[in-house]
VMD Tcl script that draws the C-alpha trace (Angstrom):
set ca {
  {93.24 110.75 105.61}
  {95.62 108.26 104.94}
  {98.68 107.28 107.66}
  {102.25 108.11 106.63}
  {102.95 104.25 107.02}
  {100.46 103.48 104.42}
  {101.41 106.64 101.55}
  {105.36 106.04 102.06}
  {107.46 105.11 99.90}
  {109.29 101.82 99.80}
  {111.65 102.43 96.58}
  {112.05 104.86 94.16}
  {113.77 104.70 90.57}
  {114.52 108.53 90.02}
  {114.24 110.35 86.41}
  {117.30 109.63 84.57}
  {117.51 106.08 86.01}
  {117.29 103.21 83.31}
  {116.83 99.38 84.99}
  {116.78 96.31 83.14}
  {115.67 92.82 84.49}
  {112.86 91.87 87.38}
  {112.26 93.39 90.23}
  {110.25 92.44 93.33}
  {109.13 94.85 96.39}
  {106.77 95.35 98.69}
  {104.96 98.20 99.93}
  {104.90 101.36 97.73}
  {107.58 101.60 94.63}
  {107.55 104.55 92.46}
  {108.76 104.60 89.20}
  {110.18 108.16 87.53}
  {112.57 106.88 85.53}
  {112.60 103.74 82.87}
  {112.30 100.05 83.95}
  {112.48 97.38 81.09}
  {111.77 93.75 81.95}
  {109.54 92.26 84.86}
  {107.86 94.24 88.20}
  {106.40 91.21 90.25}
  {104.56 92.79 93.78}
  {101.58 92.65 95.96}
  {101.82 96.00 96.84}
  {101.24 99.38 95.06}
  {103.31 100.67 91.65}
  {103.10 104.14 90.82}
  {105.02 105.44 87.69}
  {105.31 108.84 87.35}
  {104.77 110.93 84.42}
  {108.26 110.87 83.16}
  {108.18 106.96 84.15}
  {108.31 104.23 81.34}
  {107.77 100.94 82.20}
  {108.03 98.14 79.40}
  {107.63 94.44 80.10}
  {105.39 92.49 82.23}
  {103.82 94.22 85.51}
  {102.20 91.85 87.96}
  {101.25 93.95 91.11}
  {98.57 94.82 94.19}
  {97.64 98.14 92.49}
  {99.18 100.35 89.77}
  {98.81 103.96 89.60}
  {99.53 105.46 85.81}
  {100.98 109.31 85.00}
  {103.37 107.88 83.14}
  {103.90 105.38 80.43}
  {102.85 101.67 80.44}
  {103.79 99.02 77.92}
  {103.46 95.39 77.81}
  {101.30 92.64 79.82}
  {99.69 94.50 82.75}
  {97.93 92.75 85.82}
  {96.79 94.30 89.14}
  {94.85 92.08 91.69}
  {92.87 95.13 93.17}
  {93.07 98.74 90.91}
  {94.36 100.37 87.86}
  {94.48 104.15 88.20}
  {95.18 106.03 85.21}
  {95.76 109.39 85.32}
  {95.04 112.00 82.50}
  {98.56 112.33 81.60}
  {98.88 108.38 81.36}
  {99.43 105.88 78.81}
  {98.77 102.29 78.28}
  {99.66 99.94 75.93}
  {99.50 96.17 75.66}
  {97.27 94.51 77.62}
  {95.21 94.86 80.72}
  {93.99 92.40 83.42}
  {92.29 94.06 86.65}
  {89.08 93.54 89.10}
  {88.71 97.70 88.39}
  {90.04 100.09 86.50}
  {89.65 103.72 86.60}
  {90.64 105.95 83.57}
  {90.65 110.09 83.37}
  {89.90 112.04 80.76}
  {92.72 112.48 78.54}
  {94.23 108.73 78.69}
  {95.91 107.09 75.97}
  {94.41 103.61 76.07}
  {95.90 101.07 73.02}
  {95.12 98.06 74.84}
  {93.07 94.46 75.29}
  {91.14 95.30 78.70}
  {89.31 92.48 80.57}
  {87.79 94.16 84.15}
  {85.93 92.71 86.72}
  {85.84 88.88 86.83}
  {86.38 86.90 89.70}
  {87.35 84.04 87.86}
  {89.71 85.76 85.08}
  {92.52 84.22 83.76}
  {95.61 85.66 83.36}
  {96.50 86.37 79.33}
  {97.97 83.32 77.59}
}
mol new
graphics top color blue
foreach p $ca { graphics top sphere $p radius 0.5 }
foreach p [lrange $ca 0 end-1] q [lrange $ca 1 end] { graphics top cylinder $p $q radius 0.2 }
display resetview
């Protein structure tokens, strides 16, 4: 079982929240809302399944319900849940995918020595 510390939140962006521009965090951000622009982290993005996120997404790890457009990088895990969708391109060491995904994308999984999409 996981430790609060680890499974709390360190932002959220509600439903009905629209950001534009680049944002940074650390720890845990979850997304329920709309983000356009950049999302640079080490840590752990979740968006929701009424989040949208267009733009370019650099993180740790990225957990999908929601909606996910643009140039897409995680240095550990992308999680995609059934009700998620993906679009764009993706860059990760592992990705998991449910049953039910919506996957338009370029995927590249698993090398060591990837490099990032021109």
């Amino acid at each position: 079982m996981a430790s609060a510390a680890k499974t709390a939140l360190s932002a959220y962006l509600g439903r009905g929240t629209k950001f534009k521009g680049e944002l940074r965090f650390s720890g845990i951000l979850r997304i329920d809302g709309i983000l356009e622009g950049q999302i640079l982290s080490e840590g752990t993005l979740s968006i929701g399944e009424s989040g949208v996120v267009k733009g370019e997404i650099k993180v740790g790890e990225l957990l999908i319900s929601g909606v996910a457009d643009g140039v897409i990088e995680a240095t550990r895990l992308i999680d995609v849940a059934g009700s998620g969708k993906l679009f764009g391109r993706l860059l990760a060491p592992s990705i998991h995918i449910a049953e039910g995904v919506v996957l338009q994308a370029e995927v590249r999984v698993g090398a060591p020595d990837r490099k990032p999409f021109q």
